[in-house]
N, C-alpha and C positions, 0 to 999 in steps of 0.2 A: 338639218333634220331634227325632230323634238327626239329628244332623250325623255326616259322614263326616272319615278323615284319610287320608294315606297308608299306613296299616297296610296295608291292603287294597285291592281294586277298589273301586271305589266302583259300580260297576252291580250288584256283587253283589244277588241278591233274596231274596224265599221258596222261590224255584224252584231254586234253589243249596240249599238247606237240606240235602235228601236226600244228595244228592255231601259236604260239608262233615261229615256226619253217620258218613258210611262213611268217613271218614279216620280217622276215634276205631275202634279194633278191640280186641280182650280180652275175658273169661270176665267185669266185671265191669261188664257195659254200663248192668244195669238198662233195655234200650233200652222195653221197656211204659212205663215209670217216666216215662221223657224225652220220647217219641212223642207222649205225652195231652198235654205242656206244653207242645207245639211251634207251635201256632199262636196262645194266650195271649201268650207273650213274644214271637214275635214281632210281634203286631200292637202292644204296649206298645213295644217299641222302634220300630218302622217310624213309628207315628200316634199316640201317648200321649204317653209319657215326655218331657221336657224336658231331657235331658242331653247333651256336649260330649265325646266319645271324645281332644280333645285339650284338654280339663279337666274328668278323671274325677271329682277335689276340690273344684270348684268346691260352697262351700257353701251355693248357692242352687239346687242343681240337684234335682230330685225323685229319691226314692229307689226302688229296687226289691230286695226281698229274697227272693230262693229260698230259703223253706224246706225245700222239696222236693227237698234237695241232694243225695240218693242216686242221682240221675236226672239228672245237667247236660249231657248230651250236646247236648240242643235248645241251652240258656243258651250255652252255650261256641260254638255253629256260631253261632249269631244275634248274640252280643257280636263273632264273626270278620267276619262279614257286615258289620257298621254301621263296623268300624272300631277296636274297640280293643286288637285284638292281632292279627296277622299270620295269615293262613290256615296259614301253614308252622307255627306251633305244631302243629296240632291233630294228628298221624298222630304226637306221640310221649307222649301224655296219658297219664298212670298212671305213667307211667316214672320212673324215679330220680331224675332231672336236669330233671323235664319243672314247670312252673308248675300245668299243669292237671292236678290229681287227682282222684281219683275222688268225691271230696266240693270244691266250691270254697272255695277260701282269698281271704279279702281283704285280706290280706297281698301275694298272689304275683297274680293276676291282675286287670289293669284293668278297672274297672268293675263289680267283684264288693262289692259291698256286706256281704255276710253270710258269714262258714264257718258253711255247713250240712251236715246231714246227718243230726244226732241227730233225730228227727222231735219236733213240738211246741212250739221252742222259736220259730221264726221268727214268730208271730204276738205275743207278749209281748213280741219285742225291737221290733218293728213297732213296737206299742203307745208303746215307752216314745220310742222314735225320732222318731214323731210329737208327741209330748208338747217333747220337747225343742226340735223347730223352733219350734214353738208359742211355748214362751217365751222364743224368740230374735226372735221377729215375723219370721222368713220365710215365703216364702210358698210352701214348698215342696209337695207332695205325695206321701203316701208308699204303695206299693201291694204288698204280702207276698201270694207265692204261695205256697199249703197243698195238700196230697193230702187228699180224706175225708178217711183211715183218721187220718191228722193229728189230724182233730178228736175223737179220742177219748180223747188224753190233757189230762188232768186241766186243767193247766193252758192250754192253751186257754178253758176254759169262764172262766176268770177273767179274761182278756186282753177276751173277749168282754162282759166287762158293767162290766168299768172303762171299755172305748174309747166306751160311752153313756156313762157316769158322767160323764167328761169332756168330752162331743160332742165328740167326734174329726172333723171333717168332711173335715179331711187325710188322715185316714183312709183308703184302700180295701185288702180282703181279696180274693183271687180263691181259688175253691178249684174244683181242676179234683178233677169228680167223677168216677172212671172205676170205679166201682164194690167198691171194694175194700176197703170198711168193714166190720169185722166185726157191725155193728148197724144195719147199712143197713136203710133201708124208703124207699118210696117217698113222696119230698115230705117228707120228715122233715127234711136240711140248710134246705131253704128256711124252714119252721116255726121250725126250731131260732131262726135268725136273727131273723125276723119277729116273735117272741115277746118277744127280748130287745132290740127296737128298731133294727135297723140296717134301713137299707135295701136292699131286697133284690131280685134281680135274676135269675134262669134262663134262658141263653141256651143254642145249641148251640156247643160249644166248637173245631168247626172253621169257623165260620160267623164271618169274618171284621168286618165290618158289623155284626153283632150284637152281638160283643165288644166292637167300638170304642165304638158308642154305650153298651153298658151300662158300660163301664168310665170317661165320661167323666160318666156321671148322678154325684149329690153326694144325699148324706146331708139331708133337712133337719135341723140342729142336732144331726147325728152321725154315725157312719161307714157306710160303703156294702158290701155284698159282691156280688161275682160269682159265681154257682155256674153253672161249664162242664162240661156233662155230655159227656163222650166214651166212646167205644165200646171203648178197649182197657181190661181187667181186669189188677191186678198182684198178687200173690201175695203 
């Protein structure tokens, strides 16, 4: 579970999210994009995750990758929240001088695992990330978060059937469903999965409790996904 440091309050909670959210302002909020992710990351960083806000590096630490990087606004208020960058960052995001852009860098801000943004790519780098602790013997765990629409490119479908290839049990996918695929049908992400062996999970994606458990279930001899269905639509 995250540890806190002086970056921040440390009482900060979920109930701060909303205020910490409206410090981010601009034409390029994506806020549908970030709002469906908001309660995913945070119950991963609050009750999941195994990581140290003052040992972002540590190499035993579980990993967390936003693919979903068009939309960071939740990621950014919730990484503020736990501690690994100062709430005073966030009211100059976008900005010339500012660490947090409109896509995150894991370069420039603690605790960002992945620059995303380009959609598709975050579940193959998952894939290979897990593969790698693996044959380092840690005992880490790695969890990539995807939108749908995500899973319609190409590459995904192959990230999807090497991480059985290999039982991934490190493994976990979360893919917040908020309806924005353009091949959507109903009960078809869950199939998709089920078919190609992961184990698979349908909770409501603001239903805190439900997340937690289904994101702490484990693959037998391969990877897990969470599919969070939420109610906002993004374009």
């Amino acid at each position: 579970m995250t540890t806190t440091t002086t970056a921040t309050d440390p009482d900060l909670g979920y109930a701060d999210l909303p205020r910490l959210m409206h410090l981010m302002t601009g034409d390029e909020k994506h806020s549908n994009a970030a709002t469906s992710t908001l309660d995913v990351v945070w119950v991963l960083y609050e009750r999941i995750l195994h990581v140290d806000p003052a040992r972002p590096d540590d190499p035993d630490r579980d990993r967390f990758l936003l693919s979903k990087g068009h939309g960071p606004m939740a990621y950014y208020a919730t990484l503020a929240a736990r501690g690994f960058f100062p709430e005073s960052w966030l009211p100059g995001w976008g900005t010339f001088d500012s660490a947090l852009g409109h896509h995150p860098d894991r370069v420039l801000v603690p605790g960002v695992e992945l620059s995303s943004g380009s959609l598709g790519h975050g579940l193959p780098i998952a894939v290979g990330v897990a593969l790698g602790l693996r044959a380092q013997g840690r005992d880490a765990h790695v969890y990539v978060l995807v939108g749908d629409a995500e899973l319609d490119e190409g590459s995904n479908q192959e990230a999807i059937e090497l991480a059985v290839a290999r039982g991934l049990t490190n493994l976990t996918l979360i893919v917040v469903d908020n309806a924005s695929a353009s091949y959507r049908a109903l009960g078809h992400l869950s199939r998709r999965f089920r078919v190609e062996g992961w184990e698979t999970t349908v909770v409501d994606g603001r239903d805190h409790d439900r997340i937690e458990q289904a994101l702490l279930t484990r693959g037998a001899g391969g990877p897990s996904v969470v599919i969070a269905e939420v109610e906002e639509k993004w374009a």
